[in-house]
C-alpha positions as CSV (number, residue, x, y, z in Angstrom):
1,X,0.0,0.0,0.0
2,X,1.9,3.1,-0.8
3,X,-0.8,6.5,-0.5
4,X,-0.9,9.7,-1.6
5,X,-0.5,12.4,0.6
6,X,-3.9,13.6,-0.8
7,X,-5.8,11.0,-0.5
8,X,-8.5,10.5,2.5
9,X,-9.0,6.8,4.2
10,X,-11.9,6.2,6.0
11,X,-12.6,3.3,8.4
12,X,-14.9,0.6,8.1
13,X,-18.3,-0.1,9.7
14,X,-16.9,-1.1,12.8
15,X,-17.9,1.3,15.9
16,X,-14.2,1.3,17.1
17,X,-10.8,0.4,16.2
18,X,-9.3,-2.0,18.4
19,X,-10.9,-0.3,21.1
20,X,-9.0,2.4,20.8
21,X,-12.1,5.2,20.6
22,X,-12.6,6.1,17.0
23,X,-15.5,6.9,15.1
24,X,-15.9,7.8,11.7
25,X,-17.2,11.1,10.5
26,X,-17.5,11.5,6.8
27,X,-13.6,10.6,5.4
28,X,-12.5,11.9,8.9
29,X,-11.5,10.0,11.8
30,X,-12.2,11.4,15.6
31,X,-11.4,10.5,18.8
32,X,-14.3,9.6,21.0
33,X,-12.2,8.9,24.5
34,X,-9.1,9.7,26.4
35,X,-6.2,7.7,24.0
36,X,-3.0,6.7,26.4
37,X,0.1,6.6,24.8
38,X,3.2,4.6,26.2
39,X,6.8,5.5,24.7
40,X,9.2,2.6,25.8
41,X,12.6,4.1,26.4
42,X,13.2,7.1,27.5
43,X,15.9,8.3,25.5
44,X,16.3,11.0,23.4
45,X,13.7,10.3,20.4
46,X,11.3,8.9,23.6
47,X,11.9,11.4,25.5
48,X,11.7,14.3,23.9
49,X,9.1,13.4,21.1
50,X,6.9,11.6,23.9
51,X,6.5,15.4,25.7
52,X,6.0,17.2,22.7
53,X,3.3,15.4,21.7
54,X,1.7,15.6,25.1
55,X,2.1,19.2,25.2
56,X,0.6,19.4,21.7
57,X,-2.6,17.4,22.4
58,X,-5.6,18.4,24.7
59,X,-5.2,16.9,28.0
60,X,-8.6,15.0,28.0
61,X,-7.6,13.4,24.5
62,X,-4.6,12.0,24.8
63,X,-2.3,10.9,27.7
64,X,1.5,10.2,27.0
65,X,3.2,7.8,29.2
66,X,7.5,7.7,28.9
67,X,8.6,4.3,30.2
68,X,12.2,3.1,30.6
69,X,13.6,0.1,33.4
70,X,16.1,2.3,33.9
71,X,15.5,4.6,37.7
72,X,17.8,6.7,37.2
73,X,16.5,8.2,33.7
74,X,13.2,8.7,34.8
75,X,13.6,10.5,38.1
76,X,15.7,12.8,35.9
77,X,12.9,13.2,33.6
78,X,11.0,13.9,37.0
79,X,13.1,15.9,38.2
80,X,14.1,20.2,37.4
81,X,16.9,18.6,35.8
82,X,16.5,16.7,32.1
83,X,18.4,13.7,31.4
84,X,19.1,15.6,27.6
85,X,19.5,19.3,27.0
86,X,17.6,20.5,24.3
87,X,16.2,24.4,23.7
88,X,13.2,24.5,24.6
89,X,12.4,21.0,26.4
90,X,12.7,22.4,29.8
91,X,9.4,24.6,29.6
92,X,7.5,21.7,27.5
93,X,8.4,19.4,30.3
94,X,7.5,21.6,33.3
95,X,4.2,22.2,31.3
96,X,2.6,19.2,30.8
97,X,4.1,16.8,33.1
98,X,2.1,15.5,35.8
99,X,-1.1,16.4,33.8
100,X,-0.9,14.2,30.8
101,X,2.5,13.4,30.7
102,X,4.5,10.7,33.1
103,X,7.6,8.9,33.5
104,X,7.8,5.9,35.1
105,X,9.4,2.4,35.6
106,X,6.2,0.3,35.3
107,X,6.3,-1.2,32.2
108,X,3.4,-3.7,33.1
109,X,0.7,-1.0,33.7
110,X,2.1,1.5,31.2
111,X,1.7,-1.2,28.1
112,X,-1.2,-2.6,29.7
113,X,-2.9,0.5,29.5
114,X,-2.1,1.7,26.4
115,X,-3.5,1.9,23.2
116,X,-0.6,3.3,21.3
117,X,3.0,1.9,21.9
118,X,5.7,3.5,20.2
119,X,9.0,1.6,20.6
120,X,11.7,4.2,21.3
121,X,14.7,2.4,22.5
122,X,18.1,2.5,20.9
123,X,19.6,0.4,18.1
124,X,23.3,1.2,18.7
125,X,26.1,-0.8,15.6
126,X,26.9,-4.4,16.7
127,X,30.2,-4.2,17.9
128,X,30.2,-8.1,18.3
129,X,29.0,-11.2,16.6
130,X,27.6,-11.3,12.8
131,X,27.5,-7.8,11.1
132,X,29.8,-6.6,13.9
133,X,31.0,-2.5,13.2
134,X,27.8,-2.4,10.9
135,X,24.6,-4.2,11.7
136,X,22.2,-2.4,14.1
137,X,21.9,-4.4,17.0
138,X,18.3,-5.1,18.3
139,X,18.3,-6.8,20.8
140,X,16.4,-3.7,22.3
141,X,13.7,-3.9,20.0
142,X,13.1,-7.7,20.7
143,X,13.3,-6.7,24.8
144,X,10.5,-4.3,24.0
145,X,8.1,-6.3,21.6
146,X,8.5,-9.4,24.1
147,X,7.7,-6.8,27.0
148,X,4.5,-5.8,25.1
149,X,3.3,-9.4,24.1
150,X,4.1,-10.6,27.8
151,X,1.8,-7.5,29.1
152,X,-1.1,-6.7,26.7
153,X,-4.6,-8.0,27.6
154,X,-5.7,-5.6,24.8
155,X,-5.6,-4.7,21.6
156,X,-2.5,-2.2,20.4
157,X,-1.2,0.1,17.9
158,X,2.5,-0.9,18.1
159,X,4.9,1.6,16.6
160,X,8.2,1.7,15.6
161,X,9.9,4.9,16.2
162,X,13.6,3.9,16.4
163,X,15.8,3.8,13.3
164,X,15.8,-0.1,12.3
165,X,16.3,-1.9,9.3
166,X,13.7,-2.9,6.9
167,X,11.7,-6.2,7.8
168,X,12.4,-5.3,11.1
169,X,8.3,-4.8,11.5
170,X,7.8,-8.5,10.7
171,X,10.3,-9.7,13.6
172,X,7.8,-7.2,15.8
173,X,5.1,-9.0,14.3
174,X,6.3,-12.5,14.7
175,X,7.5,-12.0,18.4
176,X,3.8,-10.5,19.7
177,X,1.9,-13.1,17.8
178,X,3.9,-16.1,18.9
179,X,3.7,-14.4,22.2
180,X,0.6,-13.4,23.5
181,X,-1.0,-16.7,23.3
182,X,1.2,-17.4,26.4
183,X,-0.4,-14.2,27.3
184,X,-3.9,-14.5,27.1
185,X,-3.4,-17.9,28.8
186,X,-1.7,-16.5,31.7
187,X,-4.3,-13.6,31.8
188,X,-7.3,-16.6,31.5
189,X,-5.9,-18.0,34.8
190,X,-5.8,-14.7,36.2
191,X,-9.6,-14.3,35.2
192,X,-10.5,-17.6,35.7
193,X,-8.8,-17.6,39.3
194,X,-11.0,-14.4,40.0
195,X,-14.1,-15.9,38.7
196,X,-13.0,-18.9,41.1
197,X,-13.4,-16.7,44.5
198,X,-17.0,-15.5,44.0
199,X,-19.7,-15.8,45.8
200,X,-21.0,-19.8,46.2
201,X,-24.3,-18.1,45.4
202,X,-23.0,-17.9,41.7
203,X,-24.1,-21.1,39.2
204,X,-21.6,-22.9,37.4
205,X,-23.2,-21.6,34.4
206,X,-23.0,-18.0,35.2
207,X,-19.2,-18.9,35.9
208,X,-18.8,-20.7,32.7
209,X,-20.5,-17.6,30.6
210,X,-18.2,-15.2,32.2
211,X,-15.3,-17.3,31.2
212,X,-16.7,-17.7,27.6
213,X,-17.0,-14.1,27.5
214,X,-13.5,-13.5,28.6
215,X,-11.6,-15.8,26.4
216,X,-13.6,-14.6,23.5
217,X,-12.2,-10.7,24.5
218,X,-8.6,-12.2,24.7
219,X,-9.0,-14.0,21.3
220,X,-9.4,-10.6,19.9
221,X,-6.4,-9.3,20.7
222,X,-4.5,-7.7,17.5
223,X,-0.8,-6.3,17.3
224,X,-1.3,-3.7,14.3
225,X,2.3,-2.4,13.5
226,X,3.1,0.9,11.8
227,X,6.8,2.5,11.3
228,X,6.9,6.5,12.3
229,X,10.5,7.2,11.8
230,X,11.3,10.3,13.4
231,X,13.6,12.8,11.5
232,X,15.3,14.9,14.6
233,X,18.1,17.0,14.5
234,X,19.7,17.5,17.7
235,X,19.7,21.0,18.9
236,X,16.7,21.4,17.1
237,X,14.8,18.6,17.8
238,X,11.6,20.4,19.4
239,X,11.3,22.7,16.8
240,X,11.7,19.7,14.4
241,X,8.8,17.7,16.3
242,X,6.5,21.0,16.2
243,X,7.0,22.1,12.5
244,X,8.5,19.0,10.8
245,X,8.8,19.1,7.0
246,X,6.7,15.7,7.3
247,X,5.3,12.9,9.4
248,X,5.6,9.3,7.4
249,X,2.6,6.5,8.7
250,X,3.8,3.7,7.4
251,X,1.8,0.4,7.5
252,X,0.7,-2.6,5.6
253,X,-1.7,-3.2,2.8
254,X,-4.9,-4.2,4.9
255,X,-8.2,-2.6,6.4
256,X,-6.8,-2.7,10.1
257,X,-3.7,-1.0,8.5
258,X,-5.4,1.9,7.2
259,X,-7.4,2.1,10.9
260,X,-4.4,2.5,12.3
261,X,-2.6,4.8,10.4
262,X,-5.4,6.9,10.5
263,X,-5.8,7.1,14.6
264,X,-2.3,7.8,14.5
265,X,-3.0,10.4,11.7
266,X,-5.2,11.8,14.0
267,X,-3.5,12.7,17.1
268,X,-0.3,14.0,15.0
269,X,-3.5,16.4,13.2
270,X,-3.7,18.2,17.1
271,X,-0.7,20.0,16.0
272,X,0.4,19.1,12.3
273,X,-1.2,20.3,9.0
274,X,-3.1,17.1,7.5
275,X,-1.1,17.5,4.0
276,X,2.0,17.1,5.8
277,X,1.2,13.6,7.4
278,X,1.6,10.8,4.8
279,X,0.2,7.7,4.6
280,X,2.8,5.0,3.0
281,X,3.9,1.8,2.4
282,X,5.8,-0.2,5.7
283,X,8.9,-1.2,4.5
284,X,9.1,2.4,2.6
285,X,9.0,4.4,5.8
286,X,12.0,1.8,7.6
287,X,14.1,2.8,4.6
288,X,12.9,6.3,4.6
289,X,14.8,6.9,7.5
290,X,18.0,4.9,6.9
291,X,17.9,6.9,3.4
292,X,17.5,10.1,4.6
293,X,20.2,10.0,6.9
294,X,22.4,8.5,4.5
295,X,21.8,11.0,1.9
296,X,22.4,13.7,4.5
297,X,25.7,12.4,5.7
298,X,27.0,12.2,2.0
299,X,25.9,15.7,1.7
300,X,28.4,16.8,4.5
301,X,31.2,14.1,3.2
302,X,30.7,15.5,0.0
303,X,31.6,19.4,0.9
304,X,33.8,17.9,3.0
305,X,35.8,16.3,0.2
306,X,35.6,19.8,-1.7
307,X,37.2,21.3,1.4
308,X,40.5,19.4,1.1
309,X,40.5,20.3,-3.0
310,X,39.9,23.9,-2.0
311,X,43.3,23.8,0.6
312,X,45.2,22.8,-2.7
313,X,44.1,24.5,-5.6
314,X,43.5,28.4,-3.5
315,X,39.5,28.3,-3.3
316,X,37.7,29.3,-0.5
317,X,35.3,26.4,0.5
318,X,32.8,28.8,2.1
319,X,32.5,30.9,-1.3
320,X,32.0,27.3,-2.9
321,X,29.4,26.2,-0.6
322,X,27.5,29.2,-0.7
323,X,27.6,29.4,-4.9
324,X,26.5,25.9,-4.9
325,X,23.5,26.7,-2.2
326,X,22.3,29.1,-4.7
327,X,21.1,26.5,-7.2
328,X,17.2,25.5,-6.3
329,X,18.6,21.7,-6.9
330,X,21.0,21.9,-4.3
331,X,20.2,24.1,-1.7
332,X,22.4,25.5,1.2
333,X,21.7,23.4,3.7
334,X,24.1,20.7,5.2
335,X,26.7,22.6,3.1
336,X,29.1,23.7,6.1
337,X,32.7,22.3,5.8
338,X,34.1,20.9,8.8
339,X,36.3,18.7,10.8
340,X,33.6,16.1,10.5
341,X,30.1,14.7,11.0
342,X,29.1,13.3,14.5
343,X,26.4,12.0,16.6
344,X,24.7,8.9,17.2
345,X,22.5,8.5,13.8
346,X,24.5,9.5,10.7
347,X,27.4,6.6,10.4
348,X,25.4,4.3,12.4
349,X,22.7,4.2,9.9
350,X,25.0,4.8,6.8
351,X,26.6,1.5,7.9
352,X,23.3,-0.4,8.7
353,X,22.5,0.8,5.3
354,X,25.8,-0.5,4.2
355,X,25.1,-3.9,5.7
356,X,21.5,-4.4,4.3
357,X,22.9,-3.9,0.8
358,X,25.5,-6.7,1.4
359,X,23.1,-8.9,2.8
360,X,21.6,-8.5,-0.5
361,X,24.7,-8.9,-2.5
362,X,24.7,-5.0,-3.7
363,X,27.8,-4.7,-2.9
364,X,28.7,-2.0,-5.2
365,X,25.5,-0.5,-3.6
366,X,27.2,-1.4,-0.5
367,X,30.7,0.2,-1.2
368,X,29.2,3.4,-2.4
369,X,27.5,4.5,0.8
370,X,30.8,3.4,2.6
371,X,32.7,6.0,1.3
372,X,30.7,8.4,2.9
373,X,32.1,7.1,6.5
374,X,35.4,6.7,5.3
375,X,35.5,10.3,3.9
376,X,34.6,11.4,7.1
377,X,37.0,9.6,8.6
378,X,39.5,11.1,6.5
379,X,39.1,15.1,7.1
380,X,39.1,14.2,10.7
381,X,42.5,12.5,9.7
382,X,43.7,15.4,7.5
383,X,42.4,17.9,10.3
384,X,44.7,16.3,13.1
385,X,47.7,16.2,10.1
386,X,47.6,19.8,10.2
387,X,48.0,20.5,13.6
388,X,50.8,18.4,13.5
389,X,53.0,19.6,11.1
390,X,51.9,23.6,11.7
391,X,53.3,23.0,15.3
392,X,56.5,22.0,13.9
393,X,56.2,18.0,14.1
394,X,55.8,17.3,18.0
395,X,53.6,17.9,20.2
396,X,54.8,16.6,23.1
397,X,54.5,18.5,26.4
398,X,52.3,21.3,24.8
399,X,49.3,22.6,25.8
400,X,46.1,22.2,23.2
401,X,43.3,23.7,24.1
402,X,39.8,22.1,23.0
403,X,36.6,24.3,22.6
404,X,34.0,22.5,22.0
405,X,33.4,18.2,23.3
406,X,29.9,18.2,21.8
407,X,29.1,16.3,18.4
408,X,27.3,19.9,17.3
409,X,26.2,22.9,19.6
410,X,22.9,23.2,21.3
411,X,23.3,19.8,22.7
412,X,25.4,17.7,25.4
413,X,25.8,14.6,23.5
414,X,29.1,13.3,22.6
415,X,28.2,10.0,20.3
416,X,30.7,10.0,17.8
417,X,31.9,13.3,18.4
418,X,34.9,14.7,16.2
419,X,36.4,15.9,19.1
420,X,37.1,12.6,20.9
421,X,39.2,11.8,17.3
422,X,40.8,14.9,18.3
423,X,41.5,14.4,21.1
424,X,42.9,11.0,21.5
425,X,45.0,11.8,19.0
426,X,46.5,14.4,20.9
427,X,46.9,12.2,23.8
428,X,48.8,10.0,21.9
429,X,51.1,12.3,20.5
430,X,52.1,13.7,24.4
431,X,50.3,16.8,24.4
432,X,48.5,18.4,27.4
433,X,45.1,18.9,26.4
434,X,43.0,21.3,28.1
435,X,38.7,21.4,27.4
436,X,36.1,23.4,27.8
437,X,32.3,22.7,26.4
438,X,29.3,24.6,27.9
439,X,27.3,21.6,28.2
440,X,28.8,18.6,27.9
441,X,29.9,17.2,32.1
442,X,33.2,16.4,32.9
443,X,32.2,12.5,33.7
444,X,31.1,12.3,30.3
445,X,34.2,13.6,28.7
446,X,36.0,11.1,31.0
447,X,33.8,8.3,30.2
448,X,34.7,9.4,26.4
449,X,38.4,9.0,27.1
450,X,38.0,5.8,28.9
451,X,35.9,4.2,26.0
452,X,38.4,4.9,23.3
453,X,41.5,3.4,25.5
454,X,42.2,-0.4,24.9
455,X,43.4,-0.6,28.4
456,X,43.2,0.6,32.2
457,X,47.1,1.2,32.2
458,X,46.7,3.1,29.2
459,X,43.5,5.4,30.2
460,X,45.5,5.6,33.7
461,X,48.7,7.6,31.4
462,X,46.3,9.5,29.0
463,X,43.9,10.7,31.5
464,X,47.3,12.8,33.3
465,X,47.2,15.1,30.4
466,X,43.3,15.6,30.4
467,X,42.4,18.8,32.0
468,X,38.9,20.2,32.5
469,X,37.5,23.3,32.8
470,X,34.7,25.6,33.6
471,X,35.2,28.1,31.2
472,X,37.1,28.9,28.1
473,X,40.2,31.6,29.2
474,X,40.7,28.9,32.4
475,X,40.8,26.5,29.5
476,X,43.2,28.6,26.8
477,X,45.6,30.2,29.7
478,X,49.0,29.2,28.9
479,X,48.4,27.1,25.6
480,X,50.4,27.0,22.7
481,X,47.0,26.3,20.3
482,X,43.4,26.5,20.4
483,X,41.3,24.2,18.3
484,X,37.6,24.5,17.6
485,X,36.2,21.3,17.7
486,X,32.1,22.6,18.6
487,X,30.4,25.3,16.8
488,X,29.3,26.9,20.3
489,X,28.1,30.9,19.5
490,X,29.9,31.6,22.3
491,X,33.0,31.0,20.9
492,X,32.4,33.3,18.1
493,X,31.9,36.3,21.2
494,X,34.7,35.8,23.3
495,X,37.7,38.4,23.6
496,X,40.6,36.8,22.0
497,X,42.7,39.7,22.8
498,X,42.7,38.4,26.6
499,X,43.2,35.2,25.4
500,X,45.7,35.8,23.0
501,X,47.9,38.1,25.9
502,X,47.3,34.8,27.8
503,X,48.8,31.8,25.1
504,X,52.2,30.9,24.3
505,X,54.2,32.1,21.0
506,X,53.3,31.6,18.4
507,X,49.7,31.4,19.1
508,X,48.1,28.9,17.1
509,X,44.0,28.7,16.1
510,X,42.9,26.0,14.5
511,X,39.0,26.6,13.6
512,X,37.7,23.1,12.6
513,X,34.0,25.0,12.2
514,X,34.6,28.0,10.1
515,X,32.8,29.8,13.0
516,X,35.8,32.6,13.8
517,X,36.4,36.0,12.8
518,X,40.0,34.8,10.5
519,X,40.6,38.4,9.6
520,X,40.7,39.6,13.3
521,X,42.2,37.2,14.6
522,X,45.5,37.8,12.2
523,X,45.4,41.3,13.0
524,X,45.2,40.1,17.1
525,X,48.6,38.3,16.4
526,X,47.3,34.5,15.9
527,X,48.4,31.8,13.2
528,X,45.6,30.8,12.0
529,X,44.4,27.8,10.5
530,X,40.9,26.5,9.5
531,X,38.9,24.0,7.0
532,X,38.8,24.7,2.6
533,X,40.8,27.8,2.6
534,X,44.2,28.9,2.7
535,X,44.6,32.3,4.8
């Protein structure tokens, strides 16, 4: 089934869908009752797309429960102080929870409860096993369809909201039908146990109807499952969840299908123009979402690869970027040089990507999209080369200073951030390196540095020359370089004249986000070095 934006699907002659309180008005569908929604995992995509929603929707139409088993996440989500930082969340949070939105541990009552379940919970690379540095490992998923199967005594919408391969929704499938016959059995001898203790006024034929009754509700339960990728952009992921250049319903060909797509059509329509919602094929919106991230990442690797071409040949990679952006084909978006793509989506779903076409045999399908990772790979590479050789070959004993931890500004994340590349790099060439990032904790920058040593001994001699600090002239005082690693605004507004009168000579800048004043900063007295130009 793949649908037209445009076109309208109605439901059938049935009063309700899966007793999940719809009606059907004309080609519309509304909803007749207070709809709970369960996210399971309380992650970022969970978390934050779970509260939007609920702050989005009227209060007596839809109630959002966020479930994850871990206590610790959740009483942060409780708490004045969010797990994630993300502009705006705070107020969205402080608005809506405790009215219809919750956190909590109880996965029992939240699934059993609920009428929509989106799955939320990571798919991290398989670093292990078959597929290992490529598959997405979902083991998660498989936790949380088994969960739901073990739980339901109802009918449920189940949802896939994290990134996953395609044909991932028939595993869901196949795990909650195989399952909840071991579930409705269970909750039989729950019923029938019940039944058991009533009054011995009660006929065994009044006993025996109730029990008929019951096992005919349970053999009506139905696992309908839909893929809602979500397209986020960390640091502007509310925004993105508010105005999003499109929701994609995707679900099979079938009359339940369409039902529910269309209750899930419904409560996005609180908040989301109707035309922007579409309706399409399953296994088109799982690949939808590996796609679009691909496609974005090889737009970065891309100007990326320019970047090293304009360092050789005089061009200004900026001036490139910008004449490109002015075609209506291209576009200026995604077109900023720099030291490299991070985050937790991007090569992880490039490579997934990379792995589905092998399993396949594309392989020269397979080996196209793996350029992408290796390009980045290789201006990270070329980045660290030139601090290197413009500090004369050795950096042992000198101080770098790091602005920026972050994968990208306006968030605290460090998954695959460039500046752990960076970084460890440093290390290993005996430099001192000094950081300061706005956001990210000093535990996770630690954590960071532990992951990426193959040993305790060796983390135990790296982590001597790891300094942290609180802000950025504590950080620079003393250096011999600064290197933008984060595209923080701050770092565009602070008064590199202090700094400078504070640094080592030379005074090295090496801006690896094309963020800095490079004209000023000559005139101030710095070197200074940066991405696709020659100054």
């Amino acid at each position: 089934m793949i649908c037209s934006k445009n076109k309208n699907y109605t439901l059938n002659n049935k009063s309700d869908y899966l007793n999940c309180g719809v009606t059907k008005i004309g080609h519309d569908v509304k909803l007749k009752k207070l709809i709970n929604i369960c996210y399971i995992g309380a992650g970022y995509v969970g978390g934050t797309s779970g509260a939007v929603m609920a702050y989005k929707c009227p209060e007596d139409k839809v109630k959002v429960t966020i479930c994850d088993t871990c206590e610790s996440k959740i009483n942060a989500w409780n708490s004045e102080k969010l797990p994630i930082f993300e502009p705006g969340l705070d107020e969205i949070v402080e608005n809506s929870r405790g009215k219809n939105l919750f956190f909590t541990t109880d996965l029992e009552n939240s699934i059993k409860n609920a009428d929509i379940i989106f799955i939320s919970v990571g798919t991290p690379t398989k670093n292990h096993g078959f597929g290992s540095g490529q598959a997405a490992e979902l083991g998660y998923v498989e936790s949380a369809a088994r969960a739901i199967a073990k739980f339901s005594n109802s009918s449920k919408v189940v949802v896939e909201k994290s990134t996953v391969p395609c044909k991932t929704a028939e595993h869901i499938q196949t795990i909650l039908n195989s399952n909840k016959a071991k579930c409705c059995k269970s909750e039989e001898n729950k019923e029938f146990n019940s039944l058991s203790r009533k009054s011995s006024d009660s006929t065994i034929n009044e006993l025996l109807n109730d029990f008929s009754n019951i096992n005919e509700n349970e053999k009506s339960v139905h696992f309908e499952i839909l893929s809602n990728p979500e397209f986020l952009a960390e640091g502007t992921a509310v925004n993105d969840i508010l105005y999003p250049d499109r929701i994609l319903i995707g679900g099979k060909d079938n009359e339940e299908a369409v039902e529910a797509q269309n209750l899930l059509k419904k409560v996005y329509s609180y908040w989301i123009p109707e035309d922007k919602i579409i309706l399409i094929n399953l296994w088109s919106a799982e690949l939808s979402k590996l796609a679009a991230n691909a496609m974005l990442a090889q737009r970065i690797s891309s100007i990326n690869a320019l970047s090293l071409l304009c360092e050789k040949v005089g061009a200004d990679i900026q001036e490139v970027s910008y004449a490109c952006g002015l075609d209506s084909r291209i576009g200026p978006k995604f077109m900023n040089a720099s030291v490299g793509f991070g985050g937790s989506c991007f090569k992880k779903d490039v490579l997934n990507l990379v792995y589905l076409c092998n399993s396949f045999n594309l392989n020269e399908v397979a080996e196209y999209w793996k350029q992408v990772v290796k390009m980045n790979e290789h201006r990270k590479e070329m980045f660290i080369k030139k601090i290197f050789e413009k500090l004369y070959h050795t950096l042992l004993g000198k101080h770098i200073c790091i602005f920026g931890f972050a994968f990208k500004k306006n968030t605290k994340d460090t998954r695959e951030t460039p500046a752990i590349t960076v970084v460890m790099a440093l290390l290993d060439e005996g430099a001192e390196v000094h950081i300061y990032d706005p956001k990210v904790p000093k535990h996770q920058i630690l954590e960071d540095v532990r992951y990426c040593c193959s040993s305790e001994s060796e983390y135990k001699r790296l982590i001597k020359n790891v300094k942290i600090h609180d802000n950025a002239y504590d950080a620079s005082h003393d250096s011999d370089a600064l290197v933008v690693c984060t595209e923080w605004d701050e770092f565009s507004t602070l008064d590199y004249e202090r700094i400078y009168n504070d640094m080592n000579r030379p005074s090295y800048i090496f801006d690896g986000r094309l963020i800095l004043n490079h004209k000023k900063l000559k005139e101030i007295g710095f070197e200074v070095e940066t991405i696709g130009k020659n100054l």
